[in-house]
N, C-alpha and C positions, 0 to 999 in steps of 0.2 A: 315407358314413361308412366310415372304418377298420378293418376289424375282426382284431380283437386276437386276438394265435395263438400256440401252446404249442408250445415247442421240446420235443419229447418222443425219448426213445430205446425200442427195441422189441429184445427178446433173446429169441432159440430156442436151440434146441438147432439146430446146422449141418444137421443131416440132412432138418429140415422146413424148411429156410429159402425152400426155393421153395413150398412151402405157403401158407409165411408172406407171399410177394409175390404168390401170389397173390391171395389173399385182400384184400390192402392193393389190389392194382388194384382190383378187386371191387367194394369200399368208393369209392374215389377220393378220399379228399380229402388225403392225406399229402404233402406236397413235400417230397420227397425232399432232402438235402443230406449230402455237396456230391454232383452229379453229375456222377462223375470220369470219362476215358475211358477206353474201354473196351482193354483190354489182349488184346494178341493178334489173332488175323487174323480170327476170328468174327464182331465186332465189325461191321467196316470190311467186311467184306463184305455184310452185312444191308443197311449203309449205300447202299454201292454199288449192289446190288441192288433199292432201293428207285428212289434216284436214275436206275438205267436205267431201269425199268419207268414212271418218271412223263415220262421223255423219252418214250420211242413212248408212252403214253394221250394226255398232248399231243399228239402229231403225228397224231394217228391224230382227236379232237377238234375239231383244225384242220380238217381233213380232213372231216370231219363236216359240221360247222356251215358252211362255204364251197359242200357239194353243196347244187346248185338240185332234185336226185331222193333224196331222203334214203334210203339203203341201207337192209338188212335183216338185224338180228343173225345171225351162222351158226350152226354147230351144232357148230362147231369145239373140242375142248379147249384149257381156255386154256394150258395150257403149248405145246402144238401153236399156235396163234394167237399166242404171245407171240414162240413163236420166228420162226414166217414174218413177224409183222410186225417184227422186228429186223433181218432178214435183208433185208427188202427196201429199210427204212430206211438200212441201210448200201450197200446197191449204190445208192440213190436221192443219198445223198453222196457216192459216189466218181462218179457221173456229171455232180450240179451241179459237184462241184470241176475235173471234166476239162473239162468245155464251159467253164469262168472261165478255166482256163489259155491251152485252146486258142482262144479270143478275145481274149485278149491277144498270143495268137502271129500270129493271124489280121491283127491291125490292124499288126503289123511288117512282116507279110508284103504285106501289100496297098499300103506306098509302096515296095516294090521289084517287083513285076508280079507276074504269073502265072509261075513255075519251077519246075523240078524239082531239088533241092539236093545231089540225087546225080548229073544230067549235070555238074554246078558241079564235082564234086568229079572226076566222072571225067576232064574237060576239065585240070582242075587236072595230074594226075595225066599227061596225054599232052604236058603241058610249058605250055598255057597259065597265064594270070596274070590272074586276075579278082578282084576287089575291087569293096568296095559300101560306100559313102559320103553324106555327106550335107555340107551347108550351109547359110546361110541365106536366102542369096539367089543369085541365076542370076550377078551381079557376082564374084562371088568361085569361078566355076566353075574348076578349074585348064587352063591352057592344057599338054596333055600330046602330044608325038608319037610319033608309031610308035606310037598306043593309040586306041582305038575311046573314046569316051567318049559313054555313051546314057542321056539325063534318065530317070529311072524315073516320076517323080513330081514334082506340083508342088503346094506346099499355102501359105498365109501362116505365113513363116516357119522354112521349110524347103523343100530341094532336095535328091530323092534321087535318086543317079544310081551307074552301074557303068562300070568300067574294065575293057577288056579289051584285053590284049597278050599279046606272044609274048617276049617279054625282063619281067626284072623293074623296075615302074613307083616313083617317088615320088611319094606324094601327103599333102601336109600337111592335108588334109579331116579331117575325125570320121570313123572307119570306122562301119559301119551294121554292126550282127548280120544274120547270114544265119540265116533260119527253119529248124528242123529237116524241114520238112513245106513241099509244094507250095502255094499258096492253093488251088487245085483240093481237093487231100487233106484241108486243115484241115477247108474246106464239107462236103464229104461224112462228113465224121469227129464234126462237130457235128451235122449231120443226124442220123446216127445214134443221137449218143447222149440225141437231143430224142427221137427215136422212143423210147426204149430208158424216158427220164424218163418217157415217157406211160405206155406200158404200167407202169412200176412204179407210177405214180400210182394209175392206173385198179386195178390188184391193191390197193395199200393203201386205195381207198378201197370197194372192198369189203368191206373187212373193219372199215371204222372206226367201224360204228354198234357196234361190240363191246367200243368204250372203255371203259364204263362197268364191264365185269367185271374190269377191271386193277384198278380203284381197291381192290377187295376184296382183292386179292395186295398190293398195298402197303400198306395197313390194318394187313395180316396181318405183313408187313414189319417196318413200324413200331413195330408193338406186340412183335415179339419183339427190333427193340433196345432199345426203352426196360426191358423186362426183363430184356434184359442190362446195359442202364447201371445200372438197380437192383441186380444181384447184385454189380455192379463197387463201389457203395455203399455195397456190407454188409462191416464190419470183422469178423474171426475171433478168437477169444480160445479158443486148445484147440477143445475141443468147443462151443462158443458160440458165436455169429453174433447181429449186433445192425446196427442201421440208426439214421440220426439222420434226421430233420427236424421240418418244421412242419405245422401241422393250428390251423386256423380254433378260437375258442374256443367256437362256435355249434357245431361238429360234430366236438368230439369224444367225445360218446355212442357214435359209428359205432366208434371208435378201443378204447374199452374195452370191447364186444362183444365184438369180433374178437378182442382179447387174450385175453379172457375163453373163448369160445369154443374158440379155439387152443390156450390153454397157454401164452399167450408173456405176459413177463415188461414190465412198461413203466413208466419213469421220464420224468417232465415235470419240465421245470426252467425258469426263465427266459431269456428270451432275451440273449445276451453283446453288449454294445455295438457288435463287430465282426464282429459277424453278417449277413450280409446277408439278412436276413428277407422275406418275399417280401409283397407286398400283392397285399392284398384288397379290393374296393369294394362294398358295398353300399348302393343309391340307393335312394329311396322311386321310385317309379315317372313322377313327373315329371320327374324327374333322370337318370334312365337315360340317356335318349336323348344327349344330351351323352357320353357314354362311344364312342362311334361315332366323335366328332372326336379324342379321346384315342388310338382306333387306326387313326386314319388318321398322325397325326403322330406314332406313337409314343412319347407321355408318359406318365409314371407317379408320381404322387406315392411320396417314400419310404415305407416302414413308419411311422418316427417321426416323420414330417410333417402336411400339414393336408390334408385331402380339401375340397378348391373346386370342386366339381361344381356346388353350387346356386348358387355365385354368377357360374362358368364362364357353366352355362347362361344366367342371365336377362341378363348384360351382352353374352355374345356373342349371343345375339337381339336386340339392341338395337344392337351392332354391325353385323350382318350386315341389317338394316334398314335405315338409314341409310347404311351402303357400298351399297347394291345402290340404294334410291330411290325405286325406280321402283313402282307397282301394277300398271301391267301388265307390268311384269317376274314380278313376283310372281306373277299371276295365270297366266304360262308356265310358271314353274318349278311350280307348284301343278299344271298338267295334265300335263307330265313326269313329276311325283315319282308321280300317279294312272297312268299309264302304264307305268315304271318298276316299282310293284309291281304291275301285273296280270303283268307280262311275267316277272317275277324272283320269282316265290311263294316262292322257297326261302330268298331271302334274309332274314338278321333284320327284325324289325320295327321295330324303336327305329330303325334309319336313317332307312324313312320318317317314322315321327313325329316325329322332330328336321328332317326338313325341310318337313312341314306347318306346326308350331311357326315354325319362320324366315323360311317365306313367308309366312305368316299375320302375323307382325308387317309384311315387306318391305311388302305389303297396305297395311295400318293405315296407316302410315309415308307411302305413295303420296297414301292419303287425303285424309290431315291436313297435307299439304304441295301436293295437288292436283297431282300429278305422274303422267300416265299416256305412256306411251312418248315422251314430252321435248314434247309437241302443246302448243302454248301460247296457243289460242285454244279454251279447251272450256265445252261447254255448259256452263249453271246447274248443271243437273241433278248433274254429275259436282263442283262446287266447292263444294258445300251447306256439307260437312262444313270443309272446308280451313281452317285457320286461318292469320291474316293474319301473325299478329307471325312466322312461319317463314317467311312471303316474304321479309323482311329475311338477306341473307346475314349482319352482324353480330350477329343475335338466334341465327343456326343456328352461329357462331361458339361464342358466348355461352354458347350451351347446349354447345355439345362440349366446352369448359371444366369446365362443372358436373357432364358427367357423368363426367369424367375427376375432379375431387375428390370427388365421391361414393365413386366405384369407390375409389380412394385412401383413401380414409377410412374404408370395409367393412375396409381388409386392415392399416391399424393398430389400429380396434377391436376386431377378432376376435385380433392381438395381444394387446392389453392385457387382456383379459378372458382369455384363456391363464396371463399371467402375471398375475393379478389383487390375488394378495398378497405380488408383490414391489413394492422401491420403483420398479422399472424400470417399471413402469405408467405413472409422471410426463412418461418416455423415448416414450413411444408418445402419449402425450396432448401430450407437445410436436412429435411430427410430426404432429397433427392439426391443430393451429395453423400451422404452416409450408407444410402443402398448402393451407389454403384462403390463407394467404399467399398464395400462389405462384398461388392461382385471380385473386386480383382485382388481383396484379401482370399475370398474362398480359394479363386484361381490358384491363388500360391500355395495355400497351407494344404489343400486338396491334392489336388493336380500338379502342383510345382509349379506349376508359370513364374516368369521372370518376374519380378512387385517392380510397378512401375514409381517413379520416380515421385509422382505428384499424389501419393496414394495417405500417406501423414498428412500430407500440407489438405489434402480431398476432406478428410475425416475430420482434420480438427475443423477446417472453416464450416465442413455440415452440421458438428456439432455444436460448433459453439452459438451460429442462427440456431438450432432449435431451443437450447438452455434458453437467450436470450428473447425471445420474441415465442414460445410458445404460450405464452398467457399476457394478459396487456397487465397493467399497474395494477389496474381495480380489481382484477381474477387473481390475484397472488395469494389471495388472502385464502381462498380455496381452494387454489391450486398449486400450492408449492409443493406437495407432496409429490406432484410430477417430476417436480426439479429433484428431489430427492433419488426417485425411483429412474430416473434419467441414463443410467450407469446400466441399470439392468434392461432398458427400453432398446439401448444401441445393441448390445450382446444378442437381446429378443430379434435385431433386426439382422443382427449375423446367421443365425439358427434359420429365419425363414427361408435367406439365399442359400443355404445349405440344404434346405429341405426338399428344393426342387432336385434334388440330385434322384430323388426318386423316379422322377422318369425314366432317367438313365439304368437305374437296378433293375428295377421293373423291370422293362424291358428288354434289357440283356440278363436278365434271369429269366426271363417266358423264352428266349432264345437256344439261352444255354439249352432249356429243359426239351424244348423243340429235339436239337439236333443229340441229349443222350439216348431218345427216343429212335429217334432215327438210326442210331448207330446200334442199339439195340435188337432194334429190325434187324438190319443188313447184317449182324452177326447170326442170326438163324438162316440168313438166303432165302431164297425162293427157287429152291434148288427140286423139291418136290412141292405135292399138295398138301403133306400134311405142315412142311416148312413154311411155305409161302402163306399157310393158315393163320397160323402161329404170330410171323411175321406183321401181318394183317391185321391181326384183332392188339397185338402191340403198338402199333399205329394207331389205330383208330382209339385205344383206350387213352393212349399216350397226348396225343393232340387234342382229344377231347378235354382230359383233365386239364391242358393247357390252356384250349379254352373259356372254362370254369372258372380259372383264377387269375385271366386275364381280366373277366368280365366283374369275377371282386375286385379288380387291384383297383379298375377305372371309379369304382364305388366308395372305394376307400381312399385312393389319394387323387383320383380326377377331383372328385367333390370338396373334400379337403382342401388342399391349395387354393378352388374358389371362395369356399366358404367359409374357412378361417384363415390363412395367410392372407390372402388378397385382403377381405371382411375386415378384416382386423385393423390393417393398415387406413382402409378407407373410412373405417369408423362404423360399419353394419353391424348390428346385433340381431338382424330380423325378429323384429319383434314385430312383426304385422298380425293383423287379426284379416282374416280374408272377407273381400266385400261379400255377403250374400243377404241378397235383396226380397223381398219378401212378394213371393209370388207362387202360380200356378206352378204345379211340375213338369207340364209340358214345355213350358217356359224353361225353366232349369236343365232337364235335358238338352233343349237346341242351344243355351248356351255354352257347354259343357261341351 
């Protein structure tokens, strides 16, 4: 659910205004608007300094978790430890970038020989004429007299070679760049500066188990520019000082305390159409865990939109079931995900349970379809449960149909019931008609199913309520371009029921690929060790990639069908701006 938030404004007197923020951090729940930037050089430096300090806790992290002898915090002040590890961070760059260069100079240098590129030049200098050239091939070497002419090098595709005389030579060749440095000098110069990376290594990784006290300095960071973006927020009137935003309509008790408390003055008003109001989700506790996929792909229903969490949830478990197939897939990903949080305690918890929830069906799904890693000779025991009419690939057709106009038909009734007392309800109850239209057309033009009788007479009456009633009199004037584009809307809604057939490929392509795996195996046997090896690592690579592209398929068309076929029909654009409320960071942690 949505939950509904008060545009309110807050007034001091200027002199307490930083009282007054802080306090509102305190609290946390105010979002802040607008958050403007921050004027002058304070700002941007806060900035910056955060930004460096999170580059070395990274490097220094890396550094960390890669030691096989894991270091021992020092005893170092951290401004002392911030700066030696900056310090050494930067001589540790300018030594990778010399050894890149100088390996680049290194491999020019090595198809013209071993030289010193100051006797070249002194030679130059006592009147001789050396030049260094290249071509493609030994054919096209030039014939030159009165000139030494000596291959340097010979590689496919190239011929380097030098001229040397005592009068000045022509030669139509590519001239070759002459190295600044001897190849002797380069070797020894990268040596050096390996030597030089070690030791900086070995110092930064002294010091890296003491990452973890940065994060406290950027905390600290963080939290003094967001209080300056807040002060940057607050408009001035004389003596006045006032702040706008939003505040949850669940918390703002917190909000009239504080005022109350302070002395400060505070007006709510409604929120302006062109506001960009920030949302809020609050899910009953089965629904939560679906909020985990929302930030991984970064969606946000609008403020004034519809919150499709419950219905996210239970069709994308049903998606990601049927893409993925397998039970003993499921049954991997289920000791993963057990693994995964013994190892990551810190992490929220709603991730894991949205991926018990999903293997838990993937399971189910394996079952009732008798599908255990693509094996297609299994025991009794394992196909007790299986039901037959899903062995038919047009029954599992059939159904991804059904459950694409189901899904379809949730996101115009939850329309219709939205607008419940206008005529435009007629408007949504005739795309209810035109999806399942468009289900037992797919059936026939797909599948061949018998076209039922009532399937014209379905269509035109769905059609003809949405023409009629999708706009009332007064909306014609702006919206008759619907009526126009009407023709392409119905066709758009045959393509969605269509599109669900992807579950079905999906999944009987992770199938197929399963068992050429398997047959691949059982054609080398396990007849020896070095067979059954063989065997073995074919398996494991073979299921694995199946894995892989099971876990993109769910990515790609689980997410898809919720978030535009379903979206679409129901009218979501996610256009949300995410609530975040202006507070401590400790705060922001525990709710996160």
């Amino acid at each position: 659910m949505i939950v509904g938030m008060e545009k309110l404004y807050i007034a001091c007197q200027s002199e307490h205004m930083d009282e007054i923020l802080n306090a509102l951090r305190d609290a946390g729940v105010l979002h802040i608007l607008p958050l403007k930037d921050i004027d002058g050089k304070s700002g941007e430096e806060l900035a910056n300094e955060a930004n460096r300090l999170g580059i070395i806790r990274n490097s220094l992290k890396e550094l960390y978790d890669r030691a096989k002898a894991k270091p021992v915090a020092t005893s170092k002040l951290l401004d002392e430890l911030i700066a030696t590890a900056d310090s050494l961070l930067h001589k540790r760059n300018v030594a990778v970038e010399s050894i890149e260069e100088l390996t680049i100079e290194k491999q020019d240098a090595e198809v013209l020989g071993d030289f010193r590129p100051e006797t070249v030049e002194e030679l130059k200098r006592k009147g001789m004429h050396i030049s260094f050239h290249r071509v493609a091939n030994r054919a096209l070497l030039p014939d030159i007299k009165d000139a030494v002419l000596h291959v340097t090098s010979e590689s496919k595709g190239a011929v380097y070679f030098v001229i040397i005389a005592t009068m000045p030579v022509e030669c139509s060749a590519m001239s070759a760049p002459v190295p600044e440095h001897s190849l002797s000098d380069i070797s020894t110069m990268i040596a050096s500066l390996n030597s030089e990376l070690y030791e900086t290594d070995k110092a930064l990784l002294d010091i890296s188990a003491d990452y973890g006290r940065i994060d406290v300095r950027i905390a600290h960071l963080n939290e003094k520019y967001e209080f300056a973006q807040a002060r940057a927020a607050m408009s001035n009137s004389g003596t006045i000082s006032y702040i706008c935003g939003f505040c949850p309509n669940n918390r703002m008790t917190r909000i009239h305390e504080l005022c109350k408390e302070k002395g400060a003055a505070m007006m709510t008003t409604e929120p302006d159409e062109n506001d960009r109001i920030p949302t809020l989700i609050e899910s009953p506790s089965w629904i939560k865990p679906i909020s985990s996929v929302f930030d991984v792909i970064g969606i946000l229903p609008g403020y004034r939109e519809i919150d499709i969490s419950s219905v996210f949830m239970v069709f994308f478990s049903i998606f990601f079931a049927m893409l993925v197939g397998d039970a003993g897939y499921g049954l991997i990903f289920i000791l993963l995900t057990i693994l995964a949080q013994w190892k990551m305690k810190s992490a929220p918890k709603k991730i894991f349970v949205l991926m018990y929830i999903l293997n838990i069906c993937t399971v189910i799904w394996g079952v009732l379809t008798g599908t255990y890693f693509g094996i297609q000779h299994l025991p009794s025991a394992l196909t007790g449960l299986r039901i037959e009419w899903l062995m038919e690939e047009k029954n599992v057709m059939a159904l991804s149909f059904f459950i694409g106009a189901v899904h379809l038909t949730i996101a115009h009734i939850w329309n219709a019931v939205r607008i419940i007392n206008s005529i435009k309800v007629l408007a949504q109850i005739g795309w209810i008609c035109v999806t399942w239209g468009m289900f037992f057309l797919a059936k026939t033009m797909v599948i061949g199913a018998e076209s039922p009788g009532f399937l014209v007479p379905l269509l035109c009456i769905g059609v003809l309520l949405v023409f009629l009633f999708m706009a009332t009199i007064r909306e014609l004037k702006t919206e008759w371009p619907n009526h126009v584009m009407l023709p392409l809307s119905v066709v758009s809604n045959f393509v969605d029921i269509v599109s669900y057939l992807r579950l079905f490929a999906v999944g009987s392509a992770s199938l197929a690929m399963a068992i050429a795996f398997n047959e691949m195996a059982m054609r080398i046997g396990f007849g020896s060790i070095g067979a059954g090896l063989g065997a073995a690592i074919i398996l494991f690579i073979g299921h694995a990639l199946n894995i892989i592209l099971a876990a993109m398929a769910v990515l790609v068309h689980g997410v898809r069908l919720n978030t535009l076929e379903f979206s679409s029909h129901i009218g979501l654009s996610w256009a949300g701006t995410k609530y975040s409320p202006f507070c401590r960071t400790d705060a922001i942690i525990e709710k996160s």
